[in-house]
C-alpha positions as CSV (number, residue, x, y, z in Angstrom):
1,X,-20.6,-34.4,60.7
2,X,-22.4,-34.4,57.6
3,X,-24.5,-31.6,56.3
4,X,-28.6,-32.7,56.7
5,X,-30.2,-31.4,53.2
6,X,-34.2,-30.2,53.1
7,X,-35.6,-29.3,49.6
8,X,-38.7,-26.9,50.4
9,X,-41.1,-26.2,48.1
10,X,-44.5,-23.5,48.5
11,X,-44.7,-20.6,50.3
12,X,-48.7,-19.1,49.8
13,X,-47.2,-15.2,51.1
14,X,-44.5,-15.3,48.2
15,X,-46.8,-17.1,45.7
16,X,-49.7,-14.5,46.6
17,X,-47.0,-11.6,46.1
18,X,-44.9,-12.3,43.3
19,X,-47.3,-15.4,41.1
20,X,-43.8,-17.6,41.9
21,X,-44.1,-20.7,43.4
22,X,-40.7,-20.5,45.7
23,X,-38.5,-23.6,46.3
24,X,-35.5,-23.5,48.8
25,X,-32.7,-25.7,49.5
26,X,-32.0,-25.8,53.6
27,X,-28.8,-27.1,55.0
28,X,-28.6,-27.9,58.4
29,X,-25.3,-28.8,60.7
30,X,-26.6,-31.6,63.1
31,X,-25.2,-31.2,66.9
32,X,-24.6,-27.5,65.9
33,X,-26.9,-24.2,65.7
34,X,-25.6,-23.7,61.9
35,X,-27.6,-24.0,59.2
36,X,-28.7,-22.2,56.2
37,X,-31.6,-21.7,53.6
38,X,-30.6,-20.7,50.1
39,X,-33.4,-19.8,47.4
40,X,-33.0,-21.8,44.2
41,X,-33.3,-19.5,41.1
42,X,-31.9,-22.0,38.5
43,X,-31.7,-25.8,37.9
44,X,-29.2,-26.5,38.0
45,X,-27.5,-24.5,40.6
46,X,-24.0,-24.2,42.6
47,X,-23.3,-22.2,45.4
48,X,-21.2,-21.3,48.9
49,X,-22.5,-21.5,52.2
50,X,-20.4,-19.4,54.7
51,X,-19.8,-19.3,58.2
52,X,-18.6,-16.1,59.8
53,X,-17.7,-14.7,56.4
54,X,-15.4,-17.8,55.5
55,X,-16.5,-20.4,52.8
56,X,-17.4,-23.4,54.5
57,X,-19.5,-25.5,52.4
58,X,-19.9,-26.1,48.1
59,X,-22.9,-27.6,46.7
60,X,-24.3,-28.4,43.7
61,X,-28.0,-29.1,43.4
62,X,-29.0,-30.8,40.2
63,X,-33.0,-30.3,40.2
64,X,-33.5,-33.4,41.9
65,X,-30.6,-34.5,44.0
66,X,-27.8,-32.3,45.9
67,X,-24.2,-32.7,46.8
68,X,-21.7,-31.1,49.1
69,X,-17.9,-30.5,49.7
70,X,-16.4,-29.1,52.8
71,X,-13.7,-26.3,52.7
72,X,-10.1,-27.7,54.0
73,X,-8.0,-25.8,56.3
74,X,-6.0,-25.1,53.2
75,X,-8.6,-23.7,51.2
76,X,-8.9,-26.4,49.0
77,X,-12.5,-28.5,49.0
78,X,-12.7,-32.5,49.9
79,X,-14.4,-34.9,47.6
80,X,-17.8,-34.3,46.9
81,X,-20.3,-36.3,49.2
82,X,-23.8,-36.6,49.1
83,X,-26.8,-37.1,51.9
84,X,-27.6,-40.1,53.4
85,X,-31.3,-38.7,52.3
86,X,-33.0,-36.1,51.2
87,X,-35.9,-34.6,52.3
88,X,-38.7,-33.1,50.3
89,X,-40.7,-30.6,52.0
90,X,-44.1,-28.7,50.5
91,X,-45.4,-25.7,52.0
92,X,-48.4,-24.0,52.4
């Protein structure tokens, strides 16, 4: 199952708050209730996504585009794949 990537951009309640227009990067597990939202502070940025406390996910967003590895049984990560697509989602 590949990972389904949103890039999210606005948010008027943390704009209005902090003068930052927020973007995030959502992941979402098709056929599964897992997913996960991850604020982006730097371009570009890497990062974990965990499930139960174990690493199950890499990715590395560029700016533009993001890619993925899954976490083998081993501990070791598989090649690095990227979306089909790529949402791009503005807020209000």
């Amino acid at each position: 199952m590949k990972l389904k990537i949103t890039f999210q951009q606005g948010g008027m309640r943390e704009f209005e708050r902090t003068g930052i227009y927020p973007e995030y990067l959502f992941f979402n597990l098709p056929g599964t209730r897992q997913s996960w939202r991850v604020k982006i502070k730097q371009k570009p940025q890497q990062g974990v996504l965990k499930s139960k406390g174990v690493v199950a996910y890499e990715y590395s967003f560029d700016g533009h585009f993001c890619k993925f590895r899954k976490t083998n049984k081993d501990g070791s990560f598989s090649e690095w794949e990227e979306p089909e697509f790529m949402i791009t989602e503005m807020r209000d």
